[in-house]
One Martini backbone bead per residue (centre of mass of N, CA, C, O) as a GRO file, in nm:
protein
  216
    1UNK     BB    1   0.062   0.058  -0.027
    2UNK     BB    2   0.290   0.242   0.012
    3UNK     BB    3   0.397   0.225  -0.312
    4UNK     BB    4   0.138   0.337  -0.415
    5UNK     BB    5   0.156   0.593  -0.254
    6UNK     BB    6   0.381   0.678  -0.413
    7UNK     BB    7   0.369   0.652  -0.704
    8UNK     BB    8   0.121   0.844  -0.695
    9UNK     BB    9   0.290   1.110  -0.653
   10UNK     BB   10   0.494   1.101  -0.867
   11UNK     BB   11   0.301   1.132  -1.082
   12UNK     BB   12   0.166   1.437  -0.959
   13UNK     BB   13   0.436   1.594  -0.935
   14UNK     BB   14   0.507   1.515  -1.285
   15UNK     BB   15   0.222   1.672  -1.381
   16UNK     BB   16   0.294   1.942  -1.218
   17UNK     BB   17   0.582   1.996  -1.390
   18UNK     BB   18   0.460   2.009  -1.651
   19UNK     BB   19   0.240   2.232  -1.609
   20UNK     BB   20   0.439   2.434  -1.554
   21UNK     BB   21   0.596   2.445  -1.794
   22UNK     BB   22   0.402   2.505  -2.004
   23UNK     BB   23   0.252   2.770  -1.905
   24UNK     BB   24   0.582   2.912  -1.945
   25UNK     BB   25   0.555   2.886  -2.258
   26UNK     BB   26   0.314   2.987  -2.337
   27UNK     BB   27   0.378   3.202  -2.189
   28UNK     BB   28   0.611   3.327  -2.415
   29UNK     BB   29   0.472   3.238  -2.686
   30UNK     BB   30   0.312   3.485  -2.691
   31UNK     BB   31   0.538   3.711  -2.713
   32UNK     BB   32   0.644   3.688  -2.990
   33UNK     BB   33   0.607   3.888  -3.182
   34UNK     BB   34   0.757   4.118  -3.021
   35UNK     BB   35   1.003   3.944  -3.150
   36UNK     BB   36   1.297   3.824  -3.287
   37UNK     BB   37   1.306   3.511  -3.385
   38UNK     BB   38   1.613   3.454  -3.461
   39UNK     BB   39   1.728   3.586  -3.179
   40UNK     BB   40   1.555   3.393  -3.001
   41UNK     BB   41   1.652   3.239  -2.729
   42UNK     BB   42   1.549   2.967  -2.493
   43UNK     BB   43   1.582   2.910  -2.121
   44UNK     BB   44   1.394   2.652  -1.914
   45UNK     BB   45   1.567   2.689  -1.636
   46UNK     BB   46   1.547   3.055  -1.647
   47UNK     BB   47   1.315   3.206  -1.831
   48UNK     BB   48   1.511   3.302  -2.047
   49UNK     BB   49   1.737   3.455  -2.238
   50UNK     BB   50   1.975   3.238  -2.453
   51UNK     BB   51   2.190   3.050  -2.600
   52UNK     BB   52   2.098   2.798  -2.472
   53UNK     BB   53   1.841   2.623  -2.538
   54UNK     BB   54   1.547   2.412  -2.460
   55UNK     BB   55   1.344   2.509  -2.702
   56UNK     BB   56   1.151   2.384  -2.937
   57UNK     BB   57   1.157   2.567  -3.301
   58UNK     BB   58   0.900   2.602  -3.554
   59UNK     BB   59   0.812   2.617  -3.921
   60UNK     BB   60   0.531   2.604  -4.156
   61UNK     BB   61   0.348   2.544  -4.401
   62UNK     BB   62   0.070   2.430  -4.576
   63UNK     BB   63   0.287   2.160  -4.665
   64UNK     BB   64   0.502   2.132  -4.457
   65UNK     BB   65   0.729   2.366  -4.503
   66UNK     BB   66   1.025   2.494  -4.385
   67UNK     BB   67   1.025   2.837  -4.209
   68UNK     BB   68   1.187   2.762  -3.958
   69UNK     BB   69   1.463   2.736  -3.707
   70UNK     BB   70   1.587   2.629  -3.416
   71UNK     BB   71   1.876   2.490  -3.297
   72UNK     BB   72   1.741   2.272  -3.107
   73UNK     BB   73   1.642   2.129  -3.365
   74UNK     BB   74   1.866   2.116  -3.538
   75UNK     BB   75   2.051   1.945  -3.284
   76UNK     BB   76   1.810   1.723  -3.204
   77UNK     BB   77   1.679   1.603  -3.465
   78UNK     BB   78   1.948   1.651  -3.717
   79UNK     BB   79   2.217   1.700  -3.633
   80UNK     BB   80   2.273   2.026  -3.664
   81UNK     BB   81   2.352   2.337  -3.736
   82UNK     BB   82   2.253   2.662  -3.748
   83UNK     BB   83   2.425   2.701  -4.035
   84UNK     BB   84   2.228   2.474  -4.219
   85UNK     BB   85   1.933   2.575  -4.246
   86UNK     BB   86   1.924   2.662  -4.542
   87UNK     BB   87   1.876   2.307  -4.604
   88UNK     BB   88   1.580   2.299  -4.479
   89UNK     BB   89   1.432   2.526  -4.628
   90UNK     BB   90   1.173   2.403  -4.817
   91UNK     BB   91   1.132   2.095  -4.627
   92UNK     BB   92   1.055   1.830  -4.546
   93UNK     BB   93   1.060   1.576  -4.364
   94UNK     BB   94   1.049   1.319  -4.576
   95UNK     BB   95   1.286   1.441  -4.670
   96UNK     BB   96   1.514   1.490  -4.482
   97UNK     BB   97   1.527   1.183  -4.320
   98UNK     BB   98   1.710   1.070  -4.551
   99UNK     BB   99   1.928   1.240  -4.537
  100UNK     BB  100   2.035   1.217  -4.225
  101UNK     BB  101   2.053   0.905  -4.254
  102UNK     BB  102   2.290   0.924  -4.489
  103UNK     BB  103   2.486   1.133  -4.296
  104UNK     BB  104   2.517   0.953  -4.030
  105UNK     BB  105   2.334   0.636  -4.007
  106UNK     BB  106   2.100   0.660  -3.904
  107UNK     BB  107   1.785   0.648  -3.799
  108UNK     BB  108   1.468   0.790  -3.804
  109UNK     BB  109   1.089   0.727  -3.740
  110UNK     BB  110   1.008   0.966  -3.862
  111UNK     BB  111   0.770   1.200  -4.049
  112UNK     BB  112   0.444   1.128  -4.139
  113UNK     BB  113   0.377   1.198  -3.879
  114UNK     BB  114   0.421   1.551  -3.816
  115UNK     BB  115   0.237   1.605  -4.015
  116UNK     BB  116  -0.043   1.460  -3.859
  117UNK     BB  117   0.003   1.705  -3.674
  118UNK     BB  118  -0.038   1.944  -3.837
  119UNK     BB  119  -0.309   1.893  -3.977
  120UNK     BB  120  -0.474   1.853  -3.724
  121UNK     BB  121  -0.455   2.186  -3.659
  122UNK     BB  122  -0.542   2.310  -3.927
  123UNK     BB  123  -0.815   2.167  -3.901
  124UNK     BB  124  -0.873   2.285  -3.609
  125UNK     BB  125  -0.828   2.572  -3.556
  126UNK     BB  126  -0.606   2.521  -3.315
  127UNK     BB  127  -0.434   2.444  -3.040
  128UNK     BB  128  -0.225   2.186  -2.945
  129UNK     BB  129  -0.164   1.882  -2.804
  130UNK     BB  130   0.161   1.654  -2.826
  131UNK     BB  131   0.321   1.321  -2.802
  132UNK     BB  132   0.625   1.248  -3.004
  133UNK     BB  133   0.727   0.913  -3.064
  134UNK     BB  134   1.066   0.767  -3.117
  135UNK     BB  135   1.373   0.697  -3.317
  136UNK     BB  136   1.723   0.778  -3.280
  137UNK     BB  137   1.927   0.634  -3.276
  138UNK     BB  138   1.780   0.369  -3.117
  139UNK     BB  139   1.643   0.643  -2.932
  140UNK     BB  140   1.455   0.747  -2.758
  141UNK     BB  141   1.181   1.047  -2.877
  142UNK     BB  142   1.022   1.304  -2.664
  143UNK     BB  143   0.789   1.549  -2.767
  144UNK     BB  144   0.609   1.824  -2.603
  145UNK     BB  145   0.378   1.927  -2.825
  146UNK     BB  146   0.296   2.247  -3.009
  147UNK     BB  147   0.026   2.373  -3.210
  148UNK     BB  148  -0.046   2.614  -3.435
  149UNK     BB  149  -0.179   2.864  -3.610
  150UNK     BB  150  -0.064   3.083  -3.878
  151UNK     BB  151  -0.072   3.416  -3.935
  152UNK     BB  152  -0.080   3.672  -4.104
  153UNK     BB  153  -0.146   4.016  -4.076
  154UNK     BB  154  -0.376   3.972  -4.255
  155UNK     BB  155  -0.542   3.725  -4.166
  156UNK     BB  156  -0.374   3.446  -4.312
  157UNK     BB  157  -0.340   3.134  -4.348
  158UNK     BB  158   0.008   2.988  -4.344
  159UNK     BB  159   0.028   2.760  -4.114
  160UNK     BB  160   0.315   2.676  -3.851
  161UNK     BB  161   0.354   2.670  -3.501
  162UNK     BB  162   0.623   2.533  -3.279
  163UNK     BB  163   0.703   2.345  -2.954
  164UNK     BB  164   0.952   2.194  -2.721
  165UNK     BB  165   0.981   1.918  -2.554
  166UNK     BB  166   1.253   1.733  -2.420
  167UNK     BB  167   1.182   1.397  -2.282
  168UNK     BB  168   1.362   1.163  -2.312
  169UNK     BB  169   1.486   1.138  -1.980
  170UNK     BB  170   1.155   1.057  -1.952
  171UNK     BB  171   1.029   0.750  -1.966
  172UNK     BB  172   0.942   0.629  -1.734
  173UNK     BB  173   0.706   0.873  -1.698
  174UNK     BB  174   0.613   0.910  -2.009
  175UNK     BB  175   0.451   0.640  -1.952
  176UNK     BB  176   0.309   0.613  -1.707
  177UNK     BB  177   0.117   0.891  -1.829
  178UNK     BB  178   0.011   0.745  -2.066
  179UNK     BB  179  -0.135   0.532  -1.934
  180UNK     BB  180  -0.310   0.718  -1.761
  181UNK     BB  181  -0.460   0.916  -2.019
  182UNK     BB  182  -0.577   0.664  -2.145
  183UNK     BB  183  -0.789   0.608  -1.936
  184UNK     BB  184  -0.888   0.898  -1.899
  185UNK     BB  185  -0.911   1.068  -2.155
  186UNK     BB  186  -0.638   1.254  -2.226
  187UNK     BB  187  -0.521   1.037  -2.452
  188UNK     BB  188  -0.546   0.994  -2.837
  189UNK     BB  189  -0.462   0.784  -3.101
  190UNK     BB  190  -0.371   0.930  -3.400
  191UNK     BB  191  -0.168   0.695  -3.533
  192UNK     BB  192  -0.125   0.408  -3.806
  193UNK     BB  193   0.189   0.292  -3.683
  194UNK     BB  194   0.216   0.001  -3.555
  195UNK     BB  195   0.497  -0.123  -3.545
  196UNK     BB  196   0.701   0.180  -3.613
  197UNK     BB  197   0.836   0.318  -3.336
  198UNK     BB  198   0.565   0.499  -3.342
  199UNK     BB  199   0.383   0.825  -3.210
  200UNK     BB  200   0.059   1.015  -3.159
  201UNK     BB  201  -0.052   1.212  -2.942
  202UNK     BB  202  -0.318   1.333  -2.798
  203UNK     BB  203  -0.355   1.612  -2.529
  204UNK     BB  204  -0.611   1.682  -2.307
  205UNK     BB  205  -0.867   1.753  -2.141
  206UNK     BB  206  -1.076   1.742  -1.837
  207UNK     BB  207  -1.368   1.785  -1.735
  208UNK     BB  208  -1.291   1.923  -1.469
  209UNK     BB  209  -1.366   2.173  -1.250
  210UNK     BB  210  -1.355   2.387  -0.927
  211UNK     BB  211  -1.634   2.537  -0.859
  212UNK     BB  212  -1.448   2.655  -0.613
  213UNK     BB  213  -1.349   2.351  -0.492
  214UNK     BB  214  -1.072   2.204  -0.337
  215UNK     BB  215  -0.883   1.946  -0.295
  216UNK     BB  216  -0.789   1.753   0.036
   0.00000   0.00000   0.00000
């Protein structure tokens, strides 16, 4: 009994430090139209601008073809510096991952499941939260993503914008939410390709406000 008393609160440590964390980047996120983004990089451990930035950051067209790539994207994703974005921009995932492929030596799982979560945002016509999972170089890859539809001055849609938490290094805590999510039916199996190692879930909240009244 004692055991799944420990069990069930680190459970919920961790998925306070996780909505702790979304919230801090969505305020963050709200703000970047008022700065250049090409200039700003964002430490999420300092919650400042910084060289070194903790947070994935990219934009694609309505073909899903990227315009915008921030360092940690670069890589994290593709393991090149961003000296070299010019070679990925104007270029969708399933084109660049055979390259990536060619030049590393690696594996990496990802692909047309990345355009399914693009997809799936600009249907929805609205900010969606996503956990894409697969494997680069044989290692499990986990990012805790947000995409938004994005709209140009003229409030024209024109594409999508996201960021991501690399969640890699929490494998065994970020299975554990998400087999209970799946029960709760907070988390929802998006893509159609179940054993190629790939993965991607659906994010929501549950109905349950606190209507004045709070858990004790």
């Amino acid at each position: 009994m004692k055991r799944f008393f420990s069990a069930s609160k680190e459970l919920k440590d961790i998925q306070s430090q996780l909505m702790e964390q979304q919230s801090t980047i969505n305020s963050y996120i709200s703000k970047l139209d008022s700065v250049d983004r090409n200039r700003v990089e964002w430490c999420t451990v300092h919650g400042r601008e910084c060289k070194s930035t903790g947070l994935l950051m990219w934009e694609k067209d309505l073909n899903h073809r990227y315009t915008f790539l921030n360092t940690r994207h670069c890589n994290d994703f593709y393991h090149i510096s961003l000296a070299d974005v010019r070679d990925m921009i104007g270029k969708t995932d399933a084109e660049l991952i055979p390259d990536f492929i060619k030049r590393t030596g690696l594996e990496n799982t990802f692909g047309t499941m990345c355009v399914t979560t693009d997809q799936y945002t600009l249907d929805k016509n609205e900010p969606c939260r996503f956990w894409e999972l697969g494997y680069i170089g044989g290692k499990i890859f986990i990012l805790d993503v947000t995409k938004q539809p994005l709209y140009s001055k003229e409030h024209v849609l024109i594409g999508t914008r996201s960021w991501a938490i690399n969640n890699s290094a929490k494998e065994c805590e970020v299975k554990a939410l998400l087999e209970l999510f799946l029960k709760t039916g907070e988390a929802v199996r998006l893509d159609k390709q179940k054993g190629k190692k790939i993965a991607a879930y659906l994010i929501t909240k549950n109905t349950n406000p606190f209507n004045g009244v709070f858990p004790t």
